[in-house]
C-alpha positions in Angstrom: -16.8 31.4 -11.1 -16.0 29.4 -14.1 -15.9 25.0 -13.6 -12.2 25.5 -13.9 -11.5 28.2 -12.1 -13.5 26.5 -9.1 -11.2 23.5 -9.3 -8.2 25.1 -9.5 -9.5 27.0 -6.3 -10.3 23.5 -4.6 -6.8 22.2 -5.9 -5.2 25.4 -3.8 -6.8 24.7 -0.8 -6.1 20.8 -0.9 -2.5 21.9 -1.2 -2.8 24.1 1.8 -4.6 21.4 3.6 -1.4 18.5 3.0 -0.3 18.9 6.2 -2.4 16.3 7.5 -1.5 13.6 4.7 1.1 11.0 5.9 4.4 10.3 3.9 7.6 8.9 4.7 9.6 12.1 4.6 10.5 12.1 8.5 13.0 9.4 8.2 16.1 8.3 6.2 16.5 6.0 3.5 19.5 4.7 1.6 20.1 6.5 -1.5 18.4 4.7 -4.7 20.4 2.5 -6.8 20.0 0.2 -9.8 18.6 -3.0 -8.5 21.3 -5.6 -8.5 21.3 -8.4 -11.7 24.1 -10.3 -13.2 26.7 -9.8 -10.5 24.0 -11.0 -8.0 24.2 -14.9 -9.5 22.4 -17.0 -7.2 25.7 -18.6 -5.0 26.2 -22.5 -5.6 26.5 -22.9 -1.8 28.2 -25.1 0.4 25.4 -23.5 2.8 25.2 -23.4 6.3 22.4 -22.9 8.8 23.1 -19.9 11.6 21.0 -20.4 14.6 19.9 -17.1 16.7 19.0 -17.3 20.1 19.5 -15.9 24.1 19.9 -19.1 26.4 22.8 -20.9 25.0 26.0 -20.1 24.3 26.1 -21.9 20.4 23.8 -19.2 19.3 24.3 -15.9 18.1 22.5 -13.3 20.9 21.5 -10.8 18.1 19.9 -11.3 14.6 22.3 -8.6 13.3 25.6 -10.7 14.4 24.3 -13.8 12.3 23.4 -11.6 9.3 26.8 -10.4 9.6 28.6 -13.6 9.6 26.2 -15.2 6.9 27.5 -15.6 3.8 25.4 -16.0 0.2 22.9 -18.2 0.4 23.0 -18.7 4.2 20.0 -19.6 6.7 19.6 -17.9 9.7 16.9 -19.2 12.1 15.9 -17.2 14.7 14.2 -18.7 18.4 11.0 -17.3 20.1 11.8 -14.7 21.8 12.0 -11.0 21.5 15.0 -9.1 19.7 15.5 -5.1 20.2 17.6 -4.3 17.2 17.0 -3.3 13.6 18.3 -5.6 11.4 20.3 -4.4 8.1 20.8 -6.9 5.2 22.9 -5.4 3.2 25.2 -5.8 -0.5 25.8 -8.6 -2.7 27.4 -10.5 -0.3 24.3 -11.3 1.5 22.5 -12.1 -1.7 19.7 -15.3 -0.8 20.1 -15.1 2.7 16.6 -17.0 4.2 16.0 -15.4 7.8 13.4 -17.7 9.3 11.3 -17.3 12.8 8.4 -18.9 13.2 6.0 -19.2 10.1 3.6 -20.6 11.8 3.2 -18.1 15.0 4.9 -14.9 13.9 4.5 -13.1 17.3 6.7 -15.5 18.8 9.6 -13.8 17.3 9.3 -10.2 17.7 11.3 -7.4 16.5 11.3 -4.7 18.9 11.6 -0.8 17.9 10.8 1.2 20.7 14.1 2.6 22.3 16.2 1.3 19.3 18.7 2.9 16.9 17.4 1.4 13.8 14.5 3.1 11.7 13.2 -0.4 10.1 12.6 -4.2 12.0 14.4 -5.7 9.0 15.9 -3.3 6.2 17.5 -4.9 2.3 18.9 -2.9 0.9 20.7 -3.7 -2.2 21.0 -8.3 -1.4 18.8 -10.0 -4.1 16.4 -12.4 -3.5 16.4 -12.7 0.7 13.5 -14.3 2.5 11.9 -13.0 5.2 9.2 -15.8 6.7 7.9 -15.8 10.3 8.5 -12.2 12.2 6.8 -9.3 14.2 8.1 -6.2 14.1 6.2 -3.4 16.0 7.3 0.3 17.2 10.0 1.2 14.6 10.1 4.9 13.5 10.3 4.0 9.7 9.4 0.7 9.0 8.3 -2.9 9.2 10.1 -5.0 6.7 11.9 -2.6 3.8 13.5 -3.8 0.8 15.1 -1.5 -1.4 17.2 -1.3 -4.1 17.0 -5.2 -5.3 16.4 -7.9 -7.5 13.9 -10.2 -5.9 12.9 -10.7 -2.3 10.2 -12.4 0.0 8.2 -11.6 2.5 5.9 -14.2 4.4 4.3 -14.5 7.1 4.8 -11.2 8.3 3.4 -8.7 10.8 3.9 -5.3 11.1 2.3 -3.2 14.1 2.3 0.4 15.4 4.9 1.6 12.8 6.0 5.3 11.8 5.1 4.8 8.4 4.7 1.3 6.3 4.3 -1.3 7.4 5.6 -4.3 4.8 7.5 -2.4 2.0 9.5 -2.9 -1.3 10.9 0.6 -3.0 12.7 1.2 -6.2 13.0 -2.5 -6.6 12.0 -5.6 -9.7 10.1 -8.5 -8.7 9.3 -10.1 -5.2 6.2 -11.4 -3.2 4.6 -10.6 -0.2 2.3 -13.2 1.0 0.5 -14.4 4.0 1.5 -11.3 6.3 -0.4 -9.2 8.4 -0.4 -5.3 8.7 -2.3 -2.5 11.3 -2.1 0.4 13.0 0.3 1.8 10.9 0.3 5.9 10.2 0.5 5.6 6.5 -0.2 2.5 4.9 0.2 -1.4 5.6 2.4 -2.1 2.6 3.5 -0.2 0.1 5.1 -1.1 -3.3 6.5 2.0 -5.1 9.0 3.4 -7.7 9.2 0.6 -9.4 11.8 0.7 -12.4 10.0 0.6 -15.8 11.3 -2.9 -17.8 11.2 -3.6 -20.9 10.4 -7.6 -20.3 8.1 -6.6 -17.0 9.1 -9.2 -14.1 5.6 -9.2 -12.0 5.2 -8.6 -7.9 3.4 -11.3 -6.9 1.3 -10.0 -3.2 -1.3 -12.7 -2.4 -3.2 -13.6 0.8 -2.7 -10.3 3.2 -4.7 -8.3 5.7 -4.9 -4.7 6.5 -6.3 -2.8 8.6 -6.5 -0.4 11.0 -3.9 1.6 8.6 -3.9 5.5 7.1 -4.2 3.6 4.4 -4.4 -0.6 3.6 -2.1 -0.2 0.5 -0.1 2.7 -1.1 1.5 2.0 -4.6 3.1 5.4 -5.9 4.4 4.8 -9.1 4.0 1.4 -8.9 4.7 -1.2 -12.0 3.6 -5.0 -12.6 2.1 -6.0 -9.2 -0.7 -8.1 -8.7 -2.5 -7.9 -5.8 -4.8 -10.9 -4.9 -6.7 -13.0 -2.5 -6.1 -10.4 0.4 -8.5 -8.3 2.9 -8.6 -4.3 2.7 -10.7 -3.3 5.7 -10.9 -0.9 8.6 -8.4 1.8 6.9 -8.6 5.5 6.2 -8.8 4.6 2.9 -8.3 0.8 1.1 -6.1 0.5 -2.1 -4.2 3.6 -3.7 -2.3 2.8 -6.4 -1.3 6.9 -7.4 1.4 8.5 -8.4 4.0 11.4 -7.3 6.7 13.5 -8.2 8.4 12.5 -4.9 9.5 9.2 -6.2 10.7 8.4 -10.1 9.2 6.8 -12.8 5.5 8.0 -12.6 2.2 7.4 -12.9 1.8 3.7 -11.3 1.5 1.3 -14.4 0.1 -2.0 -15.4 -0.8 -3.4 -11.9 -4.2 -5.6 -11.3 -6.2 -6.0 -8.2 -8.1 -8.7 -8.5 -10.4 -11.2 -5.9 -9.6 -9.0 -3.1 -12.3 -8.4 -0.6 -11.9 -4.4 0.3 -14.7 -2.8 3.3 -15.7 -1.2 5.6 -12.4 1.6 5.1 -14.3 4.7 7.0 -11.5 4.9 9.9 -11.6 8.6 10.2 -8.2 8.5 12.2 -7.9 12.6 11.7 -10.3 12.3 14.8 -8.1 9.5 16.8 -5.6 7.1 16.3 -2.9 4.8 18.0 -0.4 6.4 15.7 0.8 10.1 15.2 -0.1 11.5 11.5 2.8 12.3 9.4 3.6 15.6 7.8 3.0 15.5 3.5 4.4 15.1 0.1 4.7 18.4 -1.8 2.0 16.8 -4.4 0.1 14.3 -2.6 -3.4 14.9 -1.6 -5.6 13.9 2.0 -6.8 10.5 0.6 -10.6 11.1 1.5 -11.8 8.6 4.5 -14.4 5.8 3.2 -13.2 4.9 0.0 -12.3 1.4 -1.1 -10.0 1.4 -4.2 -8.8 5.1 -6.0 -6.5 5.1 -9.1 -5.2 8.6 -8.5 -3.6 9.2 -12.0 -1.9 6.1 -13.5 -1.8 3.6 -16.6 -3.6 0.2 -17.5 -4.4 -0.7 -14.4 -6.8 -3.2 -13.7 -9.6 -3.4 -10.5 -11.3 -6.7 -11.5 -13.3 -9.6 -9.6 -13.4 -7.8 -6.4 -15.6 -7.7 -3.8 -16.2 -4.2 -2.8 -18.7 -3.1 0.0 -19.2 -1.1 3.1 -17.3 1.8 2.2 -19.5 5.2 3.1 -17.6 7.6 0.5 -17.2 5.3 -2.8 -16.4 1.6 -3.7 -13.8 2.4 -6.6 -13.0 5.6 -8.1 -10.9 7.1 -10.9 -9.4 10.7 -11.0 -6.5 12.4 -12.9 -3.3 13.1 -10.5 -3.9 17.2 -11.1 -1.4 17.9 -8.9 1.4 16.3 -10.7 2.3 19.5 -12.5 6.1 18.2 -12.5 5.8 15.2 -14.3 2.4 16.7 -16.8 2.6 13.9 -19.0 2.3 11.6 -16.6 -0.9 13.2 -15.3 -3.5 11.7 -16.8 -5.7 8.2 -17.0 -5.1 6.0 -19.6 -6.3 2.6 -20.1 -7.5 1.8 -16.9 -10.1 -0.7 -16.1 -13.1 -1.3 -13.6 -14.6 -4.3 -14.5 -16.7 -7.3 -13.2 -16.4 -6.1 -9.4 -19.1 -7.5 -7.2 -20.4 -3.8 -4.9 -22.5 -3.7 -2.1 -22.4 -7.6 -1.0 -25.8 -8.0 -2.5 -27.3 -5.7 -1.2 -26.5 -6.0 2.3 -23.8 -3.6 3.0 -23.8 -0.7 1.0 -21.2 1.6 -0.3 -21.7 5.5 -0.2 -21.7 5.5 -4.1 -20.7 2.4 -6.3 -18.3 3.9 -9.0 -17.0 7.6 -9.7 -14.8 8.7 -12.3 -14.0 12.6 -13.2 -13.8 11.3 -16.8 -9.9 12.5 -17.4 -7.8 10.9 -19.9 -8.8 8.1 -22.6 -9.5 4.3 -23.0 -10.8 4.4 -19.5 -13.8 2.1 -19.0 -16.1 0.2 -16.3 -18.6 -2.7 -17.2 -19.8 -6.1 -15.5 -19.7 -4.7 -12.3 -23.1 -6.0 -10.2 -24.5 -4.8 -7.3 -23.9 -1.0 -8.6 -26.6 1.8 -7.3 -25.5 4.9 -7.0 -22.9 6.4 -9.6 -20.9 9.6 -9.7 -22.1 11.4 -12.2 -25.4 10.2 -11.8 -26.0 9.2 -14.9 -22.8 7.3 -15.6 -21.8 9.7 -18.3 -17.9 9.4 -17.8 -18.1 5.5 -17.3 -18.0 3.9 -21.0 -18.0 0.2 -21.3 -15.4 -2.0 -21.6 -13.5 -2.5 -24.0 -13.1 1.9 -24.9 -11.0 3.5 -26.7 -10.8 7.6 -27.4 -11.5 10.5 -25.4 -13.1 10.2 -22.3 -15.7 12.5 -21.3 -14.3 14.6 -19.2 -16.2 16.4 -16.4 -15.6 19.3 -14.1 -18.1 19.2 -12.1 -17.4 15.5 -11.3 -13.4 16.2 -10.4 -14.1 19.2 -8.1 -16.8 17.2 -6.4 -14.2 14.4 -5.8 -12.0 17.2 -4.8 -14.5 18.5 -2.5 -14.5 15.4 -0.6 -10.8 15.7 -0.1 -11.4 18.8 1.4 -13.7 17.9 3.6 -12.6 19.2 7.3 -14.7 16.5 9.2 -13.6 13.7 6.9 -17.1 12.6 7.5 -19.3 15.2 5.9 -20.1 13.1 2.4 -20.8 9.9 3.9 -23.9 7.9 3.2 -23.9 5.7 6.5 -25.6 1.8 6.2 -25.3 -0.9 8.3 -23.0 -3.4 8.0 -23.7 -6.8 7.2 -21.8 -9.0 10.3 -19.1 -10.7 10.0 -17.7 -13.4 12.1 -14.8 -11.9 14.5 -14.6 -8.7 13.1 -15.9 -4.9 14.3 -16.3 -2.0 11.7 -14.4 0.5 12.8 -15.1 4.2 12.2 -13.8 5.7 15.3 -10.3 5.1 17.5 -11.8 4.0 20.9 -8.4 2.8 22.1 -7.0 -0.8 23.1 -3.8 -0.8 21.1 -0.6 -0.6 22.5 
């Protein structure tokens, strides 16, 4: 059987295999719209400040009543306490709303799915630039915190448990931040950028200081565009960060992002064998994201994986393969001008990944160089990995790609680790296996 043929073969079976790759299929979403611009101008004000609460009678009882009331601009401040609703923010007319719990202590104002009509704790759709700052929201079927369809938003200090698919979330959207939020336990991934519209004069997503874990995977970005990721935890997942891109969603492959003094571990959660969460049925093209990997490009475009610290994953640290699949969109297929560079691997030594870097070579101006810490490669001799700066050709190799694809197909999800002991680290537990304890 030829190299090719023997990929292709592999490719078949992955797609046979899908049912076991989470998406968010199983629920509704609002239809995608052009984000909102000029007729979203930022209101002048007079503002005033709405107050949510269940003891007195000068409060709203329900988050939804004082979104409903609010008017651009507005503040809406919500007590301890927790609310069983899912909250819709929704139109121009809600346009830099700020919905504020408690930023300091999050859990004390929870958003409660289980038994409620809504799919999402708190949904945007279409409302430029609203804040979200101090919530929990736990148990929804969809969601944590979804915006869609806007011009802006912010998320902080945020936490998002036990949810049916992402946790923190921003879809077919330009520009926003997510910062200082918290995401686990979710059955696909703990936030999740995606579709982002191309734009001619790029307006960046700023996410900075987050922690996931515990998740499918820590962070999906299908078709993602301008994001930087930065000074946030990866840990404890199926898999850490997948920036990739699908035919599900416009505008692939995911372009121009950079993840960048991140620390991403220990992400061997095989939750195939056990999980507080129930796995979610596939995307026609996506692929079962192998368990123990830290950071895959699958496909994409000038991304950037730079000054992160990458250990104590059991498959591979950071890896690059084309998006074969993606035989709807072929031209967007392919790596091109994506980066590995200057990462720090295996904590010195004392918490090993599986292998350091693999790439299957696909694509051009590709490159990895500075990294430290680096012992084990895939191919072994490094033969697809050129130096930074590269231009041309890559040196594409079959063996590599169905090796990578191999992996995916593993039925154990535990076959290709390399196993090493973990370095400790103060208040945390690698996880591997679902032993219980989460509600």
């Amino acid at each position: 059987m030829s190299h090719r043929t023997s990929i292709v073969a592999s490719a078949t079976a992955l797609v046979a295999a899908l049912a076991f790759v989470p998406i968010a299929s199983a629920v509704d979403y609002p239809p995608p719209s052009k984000p909102g611009s000029g007729a979203n101008a930022k209101p002048k004000g007079p503002f005033r400040t709405l107050k949510v609460c269940k003891a007195k009678k000068s409060c709203f009882p329900r988050i939804q009543d004082a979104v409903n009331e609010a008017k651009p601009g507005d503040t809406i401040k919500v007590a301890h306490g927790t609310y069983r609703e899912g909250v819709k923010v929704a139109g121009v007319k809600k346009r830099f709303i700020k919905l504020i719990g408690d930023p300091k202590d999050p859990s004390k104002v929870i958003l409660e799915g289980k038994d409620v009509k809504g799919s999402n704790g708190i949904q945007i759709n279409g409302a430029n630039e609203v804040t979200v700052n101090g919530f929990q929201a736990q148990h929804y079927k969809a969601n944590g915190f979804f915006a869609v369809n806007v011009n802006g938003y912010t998320f902080t200090n945020v936490k998002a448990f036990l949810v049916g698919v992402y946790g923190v979330y921003a879809f077919n959207s330009v520009g926003g931040t997510i910062t200082n939020s918290e995401a686990a336990w979710n059955s696909d991934s703990g936030f999740y950028i995606g579709q982002t519209p191309p734009q001619t004069k790029p307006v960046r997503s700023i996410v900075r200081n987050i922690k996931s874990y515990g998740n499918v995977l820590g962070w999906s970005g299908t078709n993602m565009r301008y994001v930087t990721i930065s000074k946030s935890k990866f840990y404890n997942n199926g898999t850490g960060v997948v920036p990739n891109a699908l035919s599900s969603e416009k505008y692939a492959p995911a372009e121009e992002n950079v993840i960048t003094d991140n620390d991403i571990f220990w992400n061997n959660f095989n939750y195939y064998a056990g999980a507080p969460f129930k796995v979610q049925p596939p995307a026609a093209d996506s692929t079962a994201y192998p368990v123990g990997v830290g950071v895959l490009l699958f496909g994409g475009r000038h991304n950037r994986v730079e000054n992160n610290r990458i250990y104590g994953n059991w498959l591979m640290g950071a890896g690059m393969i084309q998006q074969f699949l993606l035989t709807k969109v072929p031209d967007a297929m392919d790596l091109v001008g994506n980066s590995i560079s200057n990462n720090q691997f295996g904590a010195n030594g004392t918490d090993l990944n599986g292998r350091d870097l693999g790439y299957d070579g696909n694509g051009k101006d590709n490159c990895a160089s500075g990294n430290t810490g680096v012992a084990v490669t895939v191919p072994a001799d490094a033969s697809t990995l050129p130096a930074c700066p590269f231009t041309g050709a890559n040196a594409f190799s079959a063996d590599v790609q169905k090796q990578l694809i191999d992996w995916a197909l593993d039925g154990t999800h535990e076959a290709f680790l390399v196993k090493h002991d973990h370095a400790p680290q103060a208040g945390l537990t690698a996880l591997e296996r679902y032993t219980g304890g989460v509600k």
